[in-house]
C-alpha positions in Angstrom: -1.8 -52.6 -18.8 -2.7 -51.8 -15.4 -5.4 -53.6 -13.5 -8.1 -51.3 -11.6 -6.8 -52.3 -8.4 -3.3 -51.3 -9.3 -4.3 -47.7 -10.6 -6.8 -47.4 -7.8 -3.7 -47.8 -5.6 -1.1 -45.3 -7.7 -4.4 -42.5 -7.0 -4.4 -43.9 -3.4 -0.3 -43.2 -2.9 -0.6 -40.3 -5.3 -3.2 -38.5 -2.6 -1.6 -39.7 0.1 2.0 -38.2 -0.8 0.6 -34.9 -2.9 -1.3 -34.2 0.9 1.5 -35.1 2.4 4.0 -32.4 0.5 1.1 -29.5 0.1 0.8 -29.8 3.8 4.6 -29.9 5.1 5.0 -27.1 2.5 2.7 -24.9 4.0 4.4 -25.8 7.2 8.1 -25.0 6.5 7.2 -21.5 4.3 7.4 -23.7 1.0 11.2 -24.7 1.2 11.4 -28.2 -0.7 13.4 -30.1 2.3 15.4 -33.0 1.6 13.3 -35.0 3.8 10.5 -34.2 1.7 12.1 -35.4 -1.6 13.0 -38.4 -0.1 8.8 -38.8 1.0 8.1 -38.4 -2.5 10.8 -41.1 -3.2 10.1 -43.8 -1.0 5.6 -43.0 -2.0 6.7 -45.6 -5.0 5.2 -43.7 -7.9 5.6 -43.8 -11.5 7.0 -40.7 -13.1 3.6 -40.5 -14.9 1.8 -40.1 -11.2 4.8 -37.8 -10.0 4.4 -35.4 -13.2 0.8 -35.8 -13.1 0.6 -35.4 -9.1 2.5 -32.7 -8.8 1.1 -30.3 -12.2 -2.2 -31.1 -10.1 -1.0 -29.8 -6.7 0.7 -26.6 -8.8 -2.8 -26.2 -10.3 -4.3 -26.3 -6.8 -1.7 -24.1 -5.6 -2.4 -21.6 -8.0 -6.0 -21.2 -7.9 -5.6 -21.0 -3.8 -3.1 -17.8 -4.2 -5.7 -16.3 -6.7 -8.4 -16.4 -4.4 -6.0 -15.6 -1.8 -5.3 -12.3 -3.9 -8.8 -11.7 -4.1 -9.3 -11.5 -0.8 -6.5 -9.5 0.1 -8.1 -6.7 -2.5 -11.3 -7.0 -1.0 -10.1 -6.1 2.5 -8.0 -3.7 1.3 -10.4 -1.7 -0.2 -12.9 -2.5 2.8 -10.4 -0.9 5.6 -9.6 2.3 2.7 -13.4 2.9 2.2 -13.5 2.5 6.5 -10.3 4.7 6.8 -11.8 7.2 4.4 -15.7 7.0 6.7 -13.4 7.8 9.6 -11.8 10.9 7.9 -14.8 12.1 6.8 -16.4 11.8 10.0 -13.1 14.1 11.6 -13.8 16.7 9.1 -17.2 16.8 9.7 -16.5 17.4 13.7 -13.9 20.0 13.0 -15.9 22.0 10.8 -19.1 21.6 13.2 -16.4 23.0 15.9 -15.0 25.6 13.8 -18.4 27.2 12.5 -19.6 27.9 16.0 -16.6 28.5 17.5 -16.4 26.0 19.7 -12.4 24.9 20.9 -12.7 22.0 23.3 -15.5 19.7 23.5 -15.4 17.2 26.7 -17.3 14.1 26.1 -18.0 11.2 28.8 -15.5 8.9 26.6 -13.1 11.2 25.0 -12.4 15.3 25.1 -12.0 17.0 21.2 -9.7 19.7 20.9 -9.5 22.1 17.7 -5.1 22.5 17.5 -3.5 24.8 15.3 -1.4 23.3 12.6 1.7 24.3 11.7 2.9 26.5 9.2 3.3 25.9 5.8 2.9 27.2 2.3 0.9 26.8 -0.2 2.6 27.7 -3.7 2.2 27.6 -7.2 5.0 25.5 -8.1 5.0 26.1 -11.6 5.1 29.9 -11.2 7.9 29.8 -8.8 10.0 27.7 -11.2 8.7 30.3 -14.5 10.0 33.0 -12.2 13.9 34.0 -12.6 16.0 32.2 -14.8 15.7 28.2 -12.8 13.9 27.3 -16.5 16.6 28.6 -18.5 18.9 27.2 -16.5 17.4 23.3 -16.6 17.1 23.8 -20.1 20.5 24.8 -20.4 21.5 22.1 -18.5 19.5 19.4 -20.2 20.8 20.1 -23.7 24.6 19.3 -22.4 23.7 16.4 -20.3 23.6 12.7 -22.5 20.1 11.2 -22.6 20.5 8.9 -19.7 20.4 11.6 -17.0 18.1 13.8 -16.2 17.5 17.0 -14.2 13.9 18.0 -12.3 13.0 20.9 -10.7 11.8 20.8 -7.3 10.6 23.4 -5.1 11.3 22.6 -1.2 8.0 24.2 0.7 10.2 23.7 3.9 13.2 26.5 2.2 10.4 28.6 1.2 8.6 29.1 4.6 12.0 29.4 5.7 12.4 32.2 3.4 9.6 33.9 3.9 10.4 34.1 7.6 14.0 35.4 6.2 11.8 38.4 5.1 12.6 37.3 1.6 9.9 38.2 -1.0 8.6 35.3 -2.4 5.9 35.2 -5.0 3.0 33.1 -5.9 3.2 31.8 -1.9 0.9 32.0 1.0 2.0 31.3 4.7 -0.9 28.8 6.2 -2.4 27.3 9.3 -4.8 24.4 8.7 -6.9 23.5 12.1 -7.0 20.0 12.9 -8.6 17.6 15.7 -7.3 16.5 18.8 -8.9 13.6 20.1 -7.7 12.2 23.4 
């Protein structure tokens, strides 16, 4: 049996090296160097300390990366709740501007300009792919294809504004503008 002075020095080493290793592995981006197993070596510890050191420092390791975790979801949803303040504060100038037809405001700071956005469409997708035969085709399609691969419908908005300008009727599609901020 170990005296108290002998186990009091296996915890002293057992610190010592289990420091040691957490700290050089924070250092070199967690990479288990040779150098460092040889540390561990020469700390003269019994496999008991070594199994027991090192399921502590995993422990301690663990608990840190939770709380790590925890903290990156915390700021994540802090700067998306600011982002989404900031957008609503841009919509809330834009409309001001819009409903009393106002296009450029210069401040001392900044000027705010109301642009106009490019085209695009706005489209009921479904429609578009109920019109003509594109369902009956997929469905054809599906029934001779194995399980494993499969076919979706997708409707390009960027072919369909290009389209319309074609002067080809399109159904179920409005050409758009959408007004949005210019702050420089």
């Amino acid at each position: 049996m170990e005296t108290r002075k002998e186990v009091g020095g296996g915890i002293y080493r057992l610190n010592e090296t289990l420091t040691l290793v957490n700290e050089e592995l924070m250092e070199n981006g967690g990479e288990l160097t040779p150098e460092l197993e040889q540390k561990m070596e020469s700390a003269a510890l019994t496999q008991v300390e070594v199994v027991d050191g090192l399921q502590t420092l995993i422990t301690k390791v663990k608990s840190e990366d939770e709380a790590i975790a925890a903290e990156i979801k915390r700021l994540q949803a802090l700067k998306k709740s600011r982002a989404n303040g900031l957008e609503g504060l841009k919509r809330y100038l834009l409309t001001y501007m819009l409903n009393n037809g106002i296009k450029t405001i210069e401040g001392a700071f900044c000027k705010v300009s109301v642009a106009e956005g490019k085209e695009s469409v706005e489209a009921d997708e479904d429609a578009i792919l109920e019109a003509g035969s594109v369902k009956s085709i997929i469905d054809v399609a599906r029934k001779n294809l194995p399980s494993y691969v499969t076919i979706e419908a997708k409707v390009s908005k960027t072919a369909l504004l290009q389209s319309i300008k074609a002067g080809e009727p399109v159904p179920e599609v409005e050409v758009v503008r959408r007004p949005y901020l210019l702050i420089k």
